[in-house]
C-alpha positions as CSV (number, residue, x, y, z in Angstrom):
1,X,27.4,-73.3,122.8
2,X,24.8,-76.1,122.1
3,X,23.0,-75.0,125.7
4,X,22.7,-71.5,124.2
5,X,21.1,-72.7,120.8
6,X,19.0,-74.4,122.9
7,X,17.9,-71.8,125.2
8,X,17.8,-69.6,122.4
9,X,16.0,-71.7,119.8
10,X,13.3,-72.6,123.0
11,X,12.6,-69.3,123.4
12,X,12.3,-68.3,119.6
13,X,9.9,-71.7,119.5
14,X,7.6,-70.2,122.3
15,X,7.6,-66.6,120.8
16,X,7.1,-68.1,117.6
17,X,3.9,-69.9,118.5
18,X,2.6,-66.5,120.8
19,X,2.8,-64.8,117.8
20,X,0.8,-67.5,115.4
21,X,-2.0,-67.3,118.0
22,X,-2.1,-63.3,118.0
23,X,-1.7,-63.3,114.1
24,X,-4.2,-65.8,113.5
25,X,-6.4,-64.1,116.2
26,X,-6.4,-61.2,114.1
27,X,-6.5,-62.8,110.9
28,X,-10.0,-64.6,112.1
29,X,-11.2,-61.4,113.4
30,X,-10.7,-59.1,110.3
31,X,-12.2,-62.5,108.5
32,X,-15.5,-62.1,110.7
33,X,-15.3,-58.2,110.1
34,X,-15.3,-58.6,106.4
35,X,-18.7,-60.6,106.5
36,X,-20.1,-58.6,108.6
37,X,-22.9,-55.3,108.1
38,X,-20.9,-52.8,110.1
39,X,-22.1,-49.9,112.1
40,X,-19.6,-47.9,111.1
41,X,-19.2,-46.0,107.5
42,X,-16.0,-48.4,105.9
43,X,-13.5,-45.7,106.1
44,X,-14.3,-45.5,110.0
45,X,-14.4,-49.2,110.6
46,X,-10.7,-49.4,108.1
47,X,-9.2,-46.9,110.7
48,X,-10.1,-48.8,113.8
49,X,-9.8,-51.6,112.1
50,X,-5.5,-50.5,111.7
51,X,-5.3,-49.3,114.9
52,X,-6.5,-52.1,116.9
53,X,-4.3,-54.5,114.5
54,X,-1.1,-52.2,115.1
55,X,-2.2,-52.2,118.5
56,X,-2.1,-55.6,118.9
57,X,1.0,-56.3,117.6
58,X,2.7,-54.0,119.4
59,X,1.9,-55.6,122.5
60,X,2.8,-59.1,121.3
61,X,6.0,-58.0,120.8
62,X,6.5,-55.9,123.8
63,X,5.2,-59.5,125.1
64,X,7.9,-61.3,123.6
65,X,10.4,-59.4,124.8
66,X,9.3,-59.6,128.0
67,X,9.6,-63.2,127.9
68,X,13.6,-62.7,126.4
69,X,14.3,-60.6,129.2
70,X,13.3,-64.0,131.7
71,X,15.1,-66.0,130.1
72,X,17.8,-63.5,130.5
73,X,17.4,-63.5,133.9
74,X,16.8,-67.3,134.3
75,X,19.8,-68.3,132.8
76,X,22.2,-65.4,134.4
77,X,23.3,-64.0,130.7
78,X,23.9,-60.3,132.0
79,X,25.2,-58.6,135.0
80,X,23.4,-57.7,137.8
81,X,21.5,-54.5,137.9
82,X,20.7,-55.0,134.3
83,X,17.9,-53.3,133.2
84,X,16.4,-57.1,131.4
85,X,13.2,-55.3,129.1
86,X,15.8,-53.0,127.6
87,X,18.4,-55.1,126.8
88,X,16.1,-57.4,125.5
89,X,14.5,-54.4,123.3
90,X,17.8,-53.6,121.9
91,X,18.3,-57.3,120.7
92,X,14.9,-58.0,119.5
93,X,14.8,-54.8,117.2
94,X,18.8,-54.8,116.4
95,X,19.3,-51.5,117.9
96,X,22.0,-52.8,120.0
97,X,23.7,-49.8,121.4
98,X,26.4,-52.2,123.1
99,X,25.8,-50.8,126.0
100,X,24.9,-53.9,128.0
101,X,26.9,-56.9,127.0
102,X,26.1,-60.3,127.9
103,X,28.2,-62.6,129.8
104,X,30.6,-64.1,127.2
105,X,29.0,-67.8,128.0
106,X,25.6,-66.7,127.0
107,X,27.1,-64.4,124.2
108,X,24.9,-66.2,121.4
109,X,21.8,-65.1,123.0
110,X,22.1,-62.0,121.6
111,X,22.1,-62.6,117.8
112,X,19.6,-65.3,118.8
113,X,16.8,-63.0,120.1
114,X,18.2,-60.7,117.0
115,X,17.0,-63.4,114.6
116,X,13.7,-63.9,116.6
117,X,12.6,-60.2,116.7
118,X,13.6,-60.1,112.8
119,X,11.3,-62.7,111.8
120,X,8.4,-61.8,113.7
121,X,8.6,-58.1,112.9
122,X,8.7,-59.1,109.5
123,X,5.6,-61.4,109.9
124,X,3.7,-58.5,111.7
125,X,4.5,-56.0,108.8
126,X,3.7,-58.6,105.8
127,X,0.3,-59.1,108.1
128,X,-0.6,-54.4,108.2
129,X,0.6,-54.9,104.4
130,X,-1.4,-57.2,103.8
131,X,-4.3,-55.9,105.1
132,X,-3.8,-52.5,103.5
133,X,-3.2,-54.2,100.3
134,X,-6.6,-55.6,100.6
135,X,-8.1,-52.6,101.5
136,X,-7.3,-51.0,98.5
137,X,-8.1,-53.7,96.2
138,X,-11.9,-54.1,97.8
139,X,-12.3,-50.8,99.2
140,X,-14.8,-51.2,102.6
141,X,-18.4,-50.1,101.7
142,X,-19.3,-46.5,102.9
């Protein structure tokens, strides 16, 4: 079990520190953005503004999956003819249809990439929350 936690906790490590780049990323644009003349009226630039953040983070986590589902296949922890992105969806949201099992010697991999998706979700909501919350306080200039 101690090989899986490491696998596991490896992985979460590495999508952990994606993720801290992509947030801050954003963070220092919407920063720059903020202290900034736009072009645009405010409620224009606060809509592109959402959509490129929800953008964004979408793709990191699409991205982070991706990497799950190597790992998956680098360490053998489903059949063959597994289709790797999808399981590795199911985990990473909790979905988990139970479809596709893992092999029972990798079987902690599962809850692992569970706790993984979780937190980051989490940290990707508290981040559009936060920026809507913001918003609202300091409406952008029109």
């Amino acid at each position: 079990m101690l090989d899986q936690i490491a696998v596991g906790g490896a992985t979460s490590l590495v999508n952990l520190f994606i993720h801290a780049v992509l947030v801050g990323a954003i963070a220092a644009t919407l920063r720059n953005l903020a202290n900034t003349d736009a072009s645009f009226p405010g409620f224009v630039q606060y809509m592109l503004v959402i959509v490129a953040t929800g953008t964004l983070l979408v793709v990191g986590h699409f991205g982070e999956c991706v990497i799950w589902a190597y790992v998956y296949k680098w360490v053998g922890a489903v059949p063959e003819n597994t289709d790797l992105i999808y399981f590795a969806f199911g985990n990473y949201t909790t979905l988990g249809y139970g479809d596709v099992v893992p092999k029972p010697e990798w079987h902690m991999l599962g809850p692992l990439t569970a706790l993984n998706g979780v937190m980051l979700i989490g940290w990707s909501t508290a981040l559009v929350y936060d920026l809507l919350h913001r918003s609202v306080q300091s409406p952008a200039k029109s």
